[in-house]
N, C-alpha and C positions, 0 to 999 in steps of 0.2 A: 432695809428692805425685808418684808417678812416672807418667808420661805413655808408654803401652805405641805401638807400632806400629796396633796393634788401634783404640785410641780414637780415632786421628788418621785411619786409614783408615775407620774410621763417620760421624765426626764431618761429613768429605768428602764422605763420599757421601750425607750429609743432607743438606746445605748442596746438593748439586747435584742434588736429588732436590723441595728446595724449589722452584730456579731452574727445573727440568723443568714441574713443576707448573702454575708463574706461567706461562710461554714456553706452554704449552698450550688452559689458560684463554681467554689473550690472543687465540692460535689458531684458538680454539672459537669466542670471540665477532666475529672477523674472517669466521669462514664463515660462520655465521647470521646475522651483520647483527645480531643481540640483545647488551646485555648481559645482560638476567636469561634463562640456558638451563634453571634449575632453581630450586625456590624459596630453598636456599642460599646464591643468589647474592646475593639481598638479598627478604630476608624480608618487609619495609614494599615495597619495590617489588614483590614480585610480589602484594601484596596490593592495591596501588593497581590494578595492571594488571590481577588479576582484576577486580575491581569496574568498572572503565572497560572492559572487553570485556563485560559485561553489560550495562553500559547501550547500546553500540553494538550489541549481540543485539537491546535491546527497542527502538532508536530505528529499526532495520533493520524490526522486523515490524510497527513503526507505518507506515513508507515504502509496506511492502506495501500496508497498510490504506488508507494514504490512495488509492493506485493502485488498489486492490480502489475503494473509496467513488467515486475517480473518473469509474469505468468503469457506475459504477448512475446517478451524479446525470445524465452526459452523455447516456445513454442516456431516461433519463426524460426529460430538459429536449428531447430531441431529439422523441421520441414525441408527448411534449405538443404540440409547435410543429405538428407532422404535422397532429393529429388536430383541432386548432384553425384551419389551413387546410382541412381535411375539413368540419368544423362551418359555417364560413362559406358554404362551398358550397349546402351544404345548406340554410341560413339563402337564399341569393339563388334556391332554386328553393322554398322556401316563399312567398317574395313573390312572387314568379313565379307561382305555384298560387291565391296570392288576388283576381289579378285575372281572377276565375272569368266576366266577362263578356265576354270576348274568347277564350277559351279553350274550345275544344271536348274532351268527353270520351276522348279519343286523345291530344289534348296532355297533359291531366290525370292519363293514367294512364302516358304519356313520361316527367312528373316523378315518380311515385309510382316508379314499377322504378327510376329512376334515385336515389333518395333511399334506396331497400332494398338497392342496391347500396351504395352509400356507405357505409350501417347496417352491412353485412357487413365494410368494411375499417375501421371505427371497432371493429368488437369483436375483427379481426385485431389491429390497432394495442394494443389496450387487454391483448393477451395475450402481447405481447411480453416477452423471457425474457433476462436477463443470469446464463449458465453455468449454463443451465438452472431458471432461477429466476421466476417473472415480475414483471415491474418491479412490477405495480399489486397484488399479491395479499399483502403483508403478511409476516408470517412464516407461511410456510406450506410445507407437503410435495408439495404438490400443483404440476402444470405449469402451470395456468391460475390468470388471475383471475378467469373470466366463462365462464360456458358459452354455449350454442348460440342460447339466448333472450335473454343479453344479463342474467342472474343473478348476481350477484356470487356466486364461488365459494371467496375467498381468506376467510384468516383477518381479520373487521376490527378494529379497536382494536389492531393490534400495529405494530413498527415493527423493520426493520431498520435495528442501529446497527453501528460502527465504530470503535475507540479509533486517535484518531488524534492523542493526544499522554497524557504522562503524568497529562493534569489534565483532558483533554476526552474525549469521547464523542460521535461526530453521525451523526444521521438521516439515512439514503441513499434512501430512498423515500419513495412516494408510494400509498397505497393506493386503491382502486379508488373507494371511496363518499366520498374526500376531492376525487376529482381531478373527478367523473362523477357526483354526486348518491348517493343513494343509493334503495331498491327501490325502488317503481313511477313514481317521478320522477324516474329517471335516465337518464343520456343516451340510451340504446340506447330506453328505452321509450318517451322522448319522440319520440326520430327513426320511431322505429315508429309511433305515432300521426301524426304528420305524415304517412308516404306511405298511411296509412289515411285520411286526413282528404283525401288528394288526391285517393285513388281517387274518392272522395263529394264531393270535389266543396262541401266546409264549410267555407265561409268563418270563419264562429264557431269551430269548432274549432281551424282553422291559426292565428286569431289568439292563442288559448289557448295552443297548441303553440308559434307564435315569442316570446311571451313567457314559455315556459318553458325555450326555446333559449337563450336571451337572457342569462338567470340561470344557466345552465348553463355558458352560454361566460364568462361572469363570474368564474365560480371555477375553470375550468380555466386562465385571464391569471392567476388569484392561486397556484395553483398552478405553475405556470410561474416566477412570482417569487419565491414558498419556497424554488423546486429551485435559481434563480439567487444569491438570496444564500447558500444553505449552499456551492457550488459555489465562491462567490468566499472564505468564509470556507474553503474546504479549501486552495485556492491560497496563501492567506497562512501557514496552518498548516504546507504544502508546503515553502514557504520557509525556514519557520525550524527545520522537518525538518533540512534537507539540508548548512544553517548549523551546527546541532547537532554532526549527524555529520561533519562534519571538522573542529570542533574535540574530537570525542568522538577522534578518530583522529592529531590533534595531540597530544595526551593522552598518549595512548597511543604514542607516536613518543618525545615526553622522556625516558617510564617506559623504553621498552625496547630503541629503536633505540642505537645506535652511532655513536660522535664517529667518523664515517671517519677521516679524517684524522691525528687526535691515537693514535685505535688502530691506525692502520699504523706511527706514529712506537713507540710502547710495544711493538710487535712486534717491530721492528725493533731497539731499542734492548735488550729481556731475549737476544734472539737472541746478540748480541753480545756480552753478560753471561756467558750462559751458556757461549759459546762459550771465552771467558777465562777464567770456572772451569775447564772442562776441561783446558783446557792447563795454568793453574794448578796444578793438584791432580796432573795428568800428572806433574811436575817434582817436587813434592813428595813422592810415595808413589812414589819410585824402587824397583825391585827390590833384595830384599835377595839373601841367601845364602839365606837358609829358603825363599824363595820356588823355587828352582830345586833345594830337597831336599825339595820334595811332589810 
């Protein structure tokens, strides 16, 4: 078989068109920090890697969630504590109002404005809003949970939830008729009837009204503790969030990061390679004669 000038000069310039290739590769993957730059590079890894950059997508918009859920429980747990020192107030100018026999009607009706005020920053408190939402109203469109009368205005039996892991779901609120009674036995009506009961001067009455207080403030301590165990049950979920995602991101570092070290050596080393083909190949595909009669 005769072996022409022609084959020996392709053959060369494959062999050194390989070497080019590899020395580039190696190149590519020194600049990005990656091995997989296309899926090419390795077909199973870049399929690992998608998939692990998906779960780091969804454990990222659960992180959100739980900071969203955060920002509702602490706000409610905070409201609540408010409005239960508001209550108690109220509660010690009710026993105040009963000892109707030392009390002249100018003291009687001191406690009464002073109990209608109070009434007005309990239905403030009760309409309090997290990103324009309010804490007490449910799922709902609306900015309040309670209008002017102290009316529940939110949606009731609904609940705003949060997936704040792939297997969990949890409740951030607190509605209005869970935390506060519900119509005409709820908080605002009851404290309304108190500074009514003052103005007159009714003993019978304030005593019906602090033992409606009573039971009121009863379930606004249990709602209080609802808000604090999903709070501490978000914290531990928090955790193993955050645990997740940096091994979601170790993962993902195996699949696609770069042996610094070992690929500066293999750069280093096809460099060198390739640099000896050339000179090689320089020596060997010496000019002929034909080459200087074209």
């Amino acid at each position: 078989m005769r072996i022409t000038q022609r084959a020996v000069t392709l053959t060369s310039l494959q062999g050194l068109n390989r070497n080019l290739d590899a020395f580039a590769k190696l190149q590519n993957q020194l600049t990005s920090g990656r091995v997989i730059n296309k899926p090419s590079d390795s077909p199973t890894g870049a399929n690992r890697a998608m998939q692990t950059r998906s779960e780091l997508a969804s454990n990222a918009q659960q992180a959100r969630n739980i900071s969203d859920a955060t920002g509702w429980l602490e706000q409610a747990d905070t409201t609540l504590r408010q409005m239960l020192d508001t209550v108690r107030r109220v509660r010690d100018l009710t026993v105040q109002g009963l000892n109707t026999g030392s009390s002249s009607a100018s003291s009687q009706e001191a406690l009464a404005i002073e109990v209608a005020s109070l009434r007005e920053g309990l239905l403030g408190l009760a309409n309090t809003k997290v990103q324009g939402r309010p804490v007490f109203g449910g799922v709902t469109a609306g900015t309040d949970a309670y209008d002017a009368n102290g009316t529940f205005v939110g949606i009731p039996d609904t609940e705003v939830n949060r997936r704040i892991s792939d297997s969990e779901v949890l409740r951030v609120d607190v509605t209005g008729p869970e935390a506060f009674g519900d119509g005409a036995g709820n908080l605002f009506a009851v404290v309304d009837r108190i500074a009514a009961s003052l103005r007159a001067s009714d003993a019978d009455a304030l005593t019906v009204d602090l033992s409606d207080l009573d039971a009121l403030t009863e379930g606004m301590r249990t709602a209080v503790a609802d808000v604090g165990s999903r709070a501490s049950r978000l914290e531990r979920v928090d955790l193993i969030n955050s645990d997740r995602a940096l091994t979601l991101q170790s993962q993902l570092a195996q699949v696609e990061n770069i042996d610094l070290p070992n690929t500066i050596m293999k750069v280093q080393m096809q460099q060198v390679g390739y640099e000896a083909a050339l000179a090689a190949t320089a020596k060997a595909l010496s000019p002929t004669l034909l080459d200087y009669l074209r």
